[in-house]
C-alpha atoms as one frame of an Amber mdcrd trajectory, in Angstrom:
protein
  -8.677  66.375   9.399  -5.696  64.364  11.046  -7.399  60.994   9.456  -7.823
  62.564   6.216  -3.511  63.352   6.344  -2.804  59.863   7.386  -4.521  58.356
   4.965  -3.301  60.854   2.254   0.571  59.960   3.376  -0.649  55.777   3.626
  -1.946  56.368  -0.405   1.196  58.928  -0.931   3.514  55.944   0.189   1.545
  53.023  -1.448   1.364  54.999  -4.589   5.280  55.319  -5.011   5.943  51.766
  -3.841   3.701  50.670  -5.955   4.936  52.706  -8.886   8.433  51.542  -8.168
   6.933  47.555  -8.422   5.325  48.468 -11.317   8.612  49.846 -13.047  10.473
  46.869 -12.168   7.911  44.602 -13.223   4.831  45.975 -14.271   2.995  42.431
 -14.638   3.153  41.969 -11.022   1.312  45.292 -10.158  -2.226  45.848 -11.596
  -2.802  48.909  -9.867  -1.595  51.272  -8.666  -2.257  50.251  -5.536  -0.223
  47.162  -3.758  -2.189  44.225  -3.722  -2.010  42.335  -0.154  -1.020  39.356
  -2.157   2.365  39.809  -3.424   3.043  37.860  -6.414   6.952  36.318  -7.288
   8.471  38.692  -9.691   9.023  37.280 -13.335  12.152  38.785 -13.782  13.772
  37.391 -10.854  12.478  33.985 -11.796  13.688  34.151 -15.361  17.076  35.230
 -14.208  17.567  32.401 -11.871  16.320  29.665 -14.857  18.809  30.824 -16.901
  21.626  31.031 -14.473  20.642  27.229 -14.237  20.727  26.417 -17.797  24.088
  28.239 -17.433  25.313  25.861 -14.746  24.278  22.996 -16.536  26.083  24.165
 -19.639  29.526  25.175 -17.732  29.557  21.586 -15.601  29.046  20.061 -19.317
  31.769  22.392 -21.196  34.333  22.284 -18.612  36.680  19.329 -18.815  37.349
  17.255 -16.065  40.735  16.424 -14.832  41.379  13.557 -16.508  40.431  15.149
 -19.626  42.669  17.915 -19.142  45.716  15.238 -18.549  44.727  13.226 -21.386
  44.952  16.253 -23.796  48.087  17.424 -22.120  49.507  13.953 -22.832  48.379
  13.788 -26.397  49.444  17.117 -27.122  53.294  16.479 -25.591  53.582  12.806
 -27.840  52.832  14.707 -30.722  55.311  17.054 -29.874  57.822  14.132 -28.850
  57.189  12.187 -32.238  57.612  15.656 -34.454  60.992  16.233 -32.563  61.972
  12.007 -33.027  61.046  12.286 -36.927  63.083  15.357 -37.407  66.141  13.858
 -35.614  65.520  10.799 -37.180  66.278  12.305 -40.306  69.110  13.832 -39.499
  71.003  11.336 -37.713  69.631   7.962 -39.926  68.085   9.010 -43.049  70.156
  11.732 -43.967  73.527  10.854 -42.350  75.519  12.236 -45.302  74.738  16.026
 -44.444  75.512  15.260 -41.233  78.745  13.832 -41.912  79.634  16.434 -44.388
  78.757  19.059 -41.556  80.806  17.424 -39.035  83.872  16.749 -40.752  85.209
  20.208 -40.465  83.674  20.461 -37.280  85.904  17.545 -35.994  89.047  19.411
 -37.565  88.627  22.252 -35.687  87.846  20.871 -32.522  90.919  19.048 -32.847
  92.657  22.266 -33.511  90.766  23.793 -30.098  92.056  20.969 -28.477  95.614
  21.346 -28.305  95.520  25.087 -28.577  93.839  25.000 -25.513  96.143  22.238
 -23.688  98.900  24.698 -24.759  97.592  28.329 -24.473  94.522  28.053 -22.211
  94.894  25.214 -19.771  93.249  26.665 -17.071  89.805  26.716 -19.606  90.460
  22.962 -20.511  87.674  21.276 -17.540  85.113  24.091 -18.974  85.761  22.753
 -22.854  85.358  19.385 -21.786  82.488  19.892 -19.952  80.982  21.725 -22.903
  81.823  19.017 -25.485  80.969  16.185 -23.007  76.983  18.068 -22.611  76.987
  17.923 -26.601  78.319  14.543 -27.660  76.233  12.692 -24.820  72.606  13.591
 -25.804  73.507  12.897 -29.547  75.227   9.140 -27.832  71.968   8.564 -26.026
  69.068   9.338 -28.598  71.088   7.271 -31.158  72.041   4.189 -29.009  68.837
   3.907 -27.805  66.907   4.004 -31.572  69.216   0.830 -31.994  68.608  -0.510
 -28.372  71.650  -0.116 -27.694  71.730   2.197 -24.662  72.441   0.041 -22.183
  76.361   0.159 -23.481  75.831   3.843 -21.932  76.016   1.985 -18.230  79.777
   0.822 -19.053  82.457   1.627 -17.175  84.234   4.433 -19.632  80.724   6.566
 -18.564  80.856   5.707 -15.433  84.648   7.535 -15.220  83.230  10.368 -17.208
  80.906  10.834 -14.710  83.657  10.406 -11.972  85.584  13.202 -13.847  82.493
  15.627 -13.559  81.707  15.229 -10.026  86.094  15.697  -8.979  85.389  18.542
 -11.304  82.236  20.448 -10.779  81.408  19.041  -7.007  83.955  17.461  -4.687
  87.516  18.831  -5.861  88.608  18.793  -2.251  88.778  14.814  -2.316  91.640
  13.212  -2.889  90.742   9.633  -3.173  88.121  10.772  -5.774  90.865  12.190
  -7.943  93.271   9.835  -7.785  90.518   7.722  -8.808  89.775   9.228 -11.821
  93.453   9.853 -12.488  94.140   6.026 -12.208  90.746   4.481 -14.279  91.468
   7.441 -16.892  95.316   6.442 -17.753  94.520   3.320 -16.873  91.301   1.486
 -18.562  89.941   4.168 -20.680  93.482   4.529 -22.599  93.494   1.437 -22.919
  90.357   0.801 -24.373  91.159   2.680 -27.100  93.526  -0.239 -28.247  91.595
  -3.398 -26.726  88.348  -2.156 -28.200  89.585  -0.268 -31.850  88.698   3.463
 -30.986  88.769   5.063 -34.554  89.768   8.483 -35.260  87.144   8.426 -38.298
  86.528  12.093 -38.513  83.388  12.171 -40.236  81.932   9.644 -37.978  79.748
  11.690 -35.250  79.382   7.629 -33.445  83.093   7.165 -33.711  84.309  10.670
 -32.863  82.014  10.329 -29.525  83.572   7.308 -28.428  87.136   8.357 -29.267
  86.346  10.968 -27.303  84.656   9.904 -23.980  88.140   7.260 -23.888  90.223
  10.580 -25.007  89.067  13.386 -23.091  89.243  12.556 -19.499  93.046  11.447
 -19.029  93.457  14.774 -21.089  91.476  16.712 -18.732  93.407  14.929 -15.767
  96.722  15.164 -17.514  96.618  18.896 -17.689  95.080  19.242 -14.069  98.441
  17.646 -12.768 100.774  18.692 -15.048  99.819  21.836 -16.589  98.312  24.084
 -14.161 100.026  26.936 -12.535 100.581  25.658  -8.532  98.284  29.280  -7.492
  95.386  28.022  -9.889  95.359  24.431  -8.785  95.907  25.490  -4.968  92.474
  27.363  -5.770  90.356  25.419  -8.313  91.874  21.839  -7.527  93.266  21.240
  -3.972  93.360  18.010  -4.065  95.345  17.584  -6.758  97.769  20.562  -5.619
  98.388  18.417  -2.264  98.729  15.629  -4.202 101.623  17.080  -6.642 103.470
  17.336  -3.378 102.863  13.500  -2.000 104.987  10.450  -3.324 102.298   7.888
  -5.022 100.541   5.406  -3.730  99.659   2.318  -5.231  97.843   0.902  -2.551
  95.877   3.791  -1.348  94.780   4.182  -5.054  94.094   0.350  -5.390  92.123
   0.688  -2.622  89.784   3.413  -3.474  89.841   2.847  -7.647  88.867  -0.302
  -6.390  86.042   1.070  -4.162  84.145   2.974  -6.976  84.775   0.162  -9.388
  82.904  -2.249  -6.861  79.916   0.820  -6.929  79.900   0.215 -10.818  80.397
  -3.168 -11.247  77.504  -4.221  -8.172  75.436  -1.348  -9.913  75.738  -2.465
 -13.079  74.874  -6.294 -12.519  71.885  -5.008 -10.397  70.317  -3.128 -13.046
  71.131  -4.757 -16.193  72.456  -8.373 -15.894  69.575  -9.042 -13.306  66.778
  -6.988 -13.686  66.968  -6.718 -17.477  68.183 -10.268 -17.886  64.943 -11.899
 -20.591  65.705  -8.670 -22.602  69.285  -9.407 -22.734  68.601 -12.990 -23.705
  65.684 -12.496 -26.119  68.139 -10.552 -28.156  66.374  -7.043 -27.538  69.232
  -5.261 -25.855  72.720  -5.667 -26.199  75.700  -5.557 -23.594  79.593  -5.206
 -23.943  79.663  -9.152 -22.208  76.543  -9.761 -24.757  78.887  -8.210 -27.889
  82.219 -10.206 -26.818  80.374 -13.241 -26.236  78.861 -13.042 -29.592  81.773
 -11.675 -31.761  84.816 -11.929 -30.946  85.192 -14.794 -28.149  82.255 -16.695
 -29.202  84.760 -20.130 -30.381  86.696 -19.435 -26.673  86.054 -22.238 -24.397
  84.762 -20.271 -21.360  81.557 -19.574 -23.302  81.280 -23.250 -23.152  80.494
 -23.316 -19.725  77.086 -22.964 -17.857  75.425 -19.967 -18.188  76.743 -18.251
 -14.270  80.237 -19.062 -15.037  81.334 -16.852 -18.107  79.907 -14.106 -16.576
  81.695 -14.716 -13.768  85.242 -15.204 -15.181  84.797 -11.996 -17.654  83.529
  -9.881 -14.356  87.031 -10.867 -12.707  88.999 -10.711 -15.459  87.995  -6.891
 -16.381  88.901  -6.280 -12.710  92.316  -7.332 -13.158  92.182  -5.779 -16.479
  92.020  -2.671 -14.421  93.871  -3.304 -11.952  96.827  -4.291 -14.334  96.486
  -0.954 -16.705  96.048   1.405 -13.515  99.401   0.046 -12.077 101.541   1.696
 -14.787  99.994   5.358 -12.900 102.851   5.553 -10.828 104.832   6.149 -14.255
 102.046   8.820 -15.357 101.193  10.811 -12.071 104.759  12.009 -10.904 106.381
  12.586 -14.614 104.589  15.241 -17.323 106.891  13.755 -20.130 106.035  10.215
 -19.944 102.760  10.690 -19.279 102.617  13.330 -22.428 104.107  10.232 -24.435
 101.685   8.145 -23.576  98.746   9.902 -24.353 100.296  10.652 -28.039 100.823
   6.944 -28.336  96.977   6.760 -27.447  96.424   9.103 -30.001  98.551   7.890
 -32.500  96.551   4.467 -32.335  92.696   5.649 -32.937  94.426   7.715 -35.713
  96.085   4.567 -37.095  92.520   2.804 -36.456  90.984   5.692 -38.622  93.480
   5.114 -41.343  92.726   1.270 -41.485  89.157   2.058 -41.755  89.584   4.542
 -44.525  91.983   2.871 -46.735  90.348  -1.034 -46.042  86.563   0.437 -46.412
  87.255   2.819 -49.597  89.442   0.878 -51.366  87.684  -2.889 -50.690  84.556
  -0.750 -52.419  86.937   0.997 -55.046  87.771  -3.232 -55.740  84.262  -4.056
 -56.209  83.195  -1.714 -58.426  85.924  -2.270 -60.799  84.727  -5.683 -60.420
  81.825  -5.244 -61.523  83.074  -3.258 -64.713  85.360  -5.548 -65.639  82.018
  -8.335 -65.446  80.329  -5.866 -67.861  83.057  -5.291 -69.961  83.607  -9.218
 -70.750  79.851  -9.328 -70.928  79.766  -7.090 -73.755  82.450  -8.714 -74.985
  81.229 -11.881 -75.429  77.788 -10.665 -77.036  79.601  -8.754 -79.834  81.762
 -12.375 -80.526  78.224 -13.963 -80.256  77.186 -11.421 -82.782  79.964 -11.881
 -85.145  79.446 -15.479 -85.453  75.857 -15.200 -85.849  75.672 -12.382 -88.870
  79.037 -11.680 -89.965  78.764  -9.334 -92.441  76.902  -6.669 -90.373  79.493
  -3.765 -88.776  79.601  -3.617 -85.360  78.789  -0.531 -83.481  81.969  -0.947
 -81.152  85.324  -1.660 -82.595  86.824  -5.559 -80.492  90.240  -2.892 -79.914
  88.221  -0.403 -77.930  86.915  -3.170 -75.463  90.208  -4.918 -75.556  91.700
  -1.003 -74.296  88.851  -0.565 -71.591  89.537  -3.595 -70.420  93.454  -3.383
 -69.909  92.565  -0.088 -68.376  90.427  -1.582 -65.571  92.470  -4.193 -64.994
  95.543  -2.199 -64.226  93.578  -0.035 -62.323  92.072  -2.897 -60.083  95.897
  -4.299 -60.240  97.282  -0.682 -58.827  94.691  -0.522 -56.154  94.799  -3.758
 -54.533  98.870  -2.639 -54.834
């Protein structure tokens, strides 16, 4: 009786594990009894096959890194060239809306300007700051379409960046302020005369460089000479120690002469040396390239061999420097002088700006008068042609109508070149 239970439990228990097999996979159960020979469930099997067709198909659809970089790449020069072409239009192809846009932009920054030297001076660093992050960017993309960029490693953006770091990181230091007090009054105010600075106000290129040679002895101008003592004690202590000091050339020979010696071996470094088959080639172009080129090409020191000129134009800038940064001790200790000076700066890009407007327009005015006054005896001349040839047939324009255009342009071309 106790056999008969034990095997009734055994078939109970082989029954429902064997149903269970069967449910899962009925081909592996034939019975419903177990069979001692297990066989591999299908299922299982099928599963695993296709979660190695799977693999197969992921290690083939997922890039590899250098895939992934290469698209990345692609997809940020596309982006580059779509941003160059639409600046390129503005700034080459369509210049004229750009010039007709910042024409009255240029008025009224020259209106912000001195209504902030006068009303707002303690806000005049911040707006020069401001224009200085907007004009450079504009400097850069265009110089460097022409290959011209390298004239962004001169000295008048060197100062500018001088100016910055007095301003926005180390006003505490004395020598770097009466630094950039000395090259501003001294070589950039200058340069506005040596090198022609134009006031041409719908000229973004000649607005920027009037500008970078502009701005700074403004900005250091009202820094000594405009600020409230509590202000300058706060924002700029250098200079507030400094208001109280006599001046001194030699301490500010020395140091002006220390960070021009950081430009000047920086400069050579990078561009005369390292750059120098470019320069020569003709692909880039330098301020010593530009002189040498244009306006002292006949002078005898380009006659020399090739180290020389360089040489002689290195030193001479120096005491070019050194020379307009001497008159300082005019500018630091007296606000009125210094105020007339920086109007006669001023008064000379806008007298540059005038020359360009009044040589440019009216030489073109000339020509194109010219050329009517060459059509005008053209025509005249075919209808005498005409006259001799038939005679008796009218002519569709009357000789005293020609005769009257033609007094008319030449009076006008008479009064213009007046």
């Amino acid at each position: 009786m106790t056999t008969d239970r034990n095997d009734s439990r055994k078939y109970e228990s082989l029954w429902s594990l064997g149903s269970v097999m069967e449910f899962l996979d009925p081909s592996s159960v034939n019975s419903p009894y177990l069979n001692s020979t297990p066989k591999r469930n299908s299922y299982l099997e099928k599963a695993r096959l296709k979660l190695k067709k799977l693999d197969v198909v992921a290690s083939k659809s997922v890039p590899s890194k250098q895939k992934i970089y290469e698209d990345i790449k692609s997809k940020l020069s596309q982006r580059v060239k779509d941003v160059d072409n639409s600046l390129d239009t503005i700034f080459f192809k369509n210049s004229t809306s750009l010039e007709k846009a910042f024409y009255p932009f240029t008025l009224l920054n020259l209106f912000l300007i001195g209504y902030i030297m006068g009303k707002f001076p303690d806000w005049f660093h911040v707006y020069y700051t401001g224009l200085l992050g907007l004009f450079m960017p504009i400097r850069f993309y265009t110089y460097y379409k022409a290959n011209n960029h390298y004239f962004l490693a001169d000295l008048c953006y060197f100062v500018n960046l001088l100016c910055l770091l007095y301003i926005w990181v180390w006003p505490n230091s004395t020598s770097l302020y009466h630094s950039c007090f000395a090259l501003t009054f001294g070589s950039l105010s200058f340069a506005v005369i040596t090198w022609r600075n134009s006031l041409i106000i719908h000229s973004i290129d000649k607005i920027t460089s009037c500008f970078i040679h502009l701005m700074p002895p403004c900005t250091m101008f009202i820094i000594q000479h405009s600020l409230t003592s509590e202000f300058r004690k706060q924002r700029f202590p250098a200079a507030y120690y400094s208001a109280s000091m006599p001046y001194q050339i030699k301490y500010n020979i020395y140091w002006t002469s220390f960070y021009y010696l950081i430009w000047q071996s920086s400069y050579h470094y990078f561009i005369t040396v390292r750059e120098a088959k470019k320069i020569k080639t003709g692909q880039r172009m330098t301020s010593f390239q530009y002189l040498t080129t244009h306006n002292f090409k006949d002078l005898w020191i380009m006659k020399l061999p090739s180290p020389l000129p360089l040489i002689i134009f290195t030193f001479a800038q120096y005491l070019y420097q050194l020379t307009t940064m001497s008159l300082c001790y005019i500018w630091f200790p007296h606000k009125k002088a210094a105020s007339l000076f920086l109007i006669f700066i001023f008064l000379c890009a806008a007298h540059n700006g005038a020359t360009y407007y009044i040589d440019y327009y009216g030489k073109k005015f000339n020509k194109e008068m010219d050329k009517l006054r060459l059509e005008v005896d053209n025509l005249q001349q075919q209808l005498s042609i005409r006259d001799l040839d038939s005679p008796n047939i009218s002519r569709s324009v009357s000789p005293s109508l020609i005769s009257s255009i033609s007094s008319v342009v030449s009076d006008d071309t008479r009064s213009s070149a007046v």
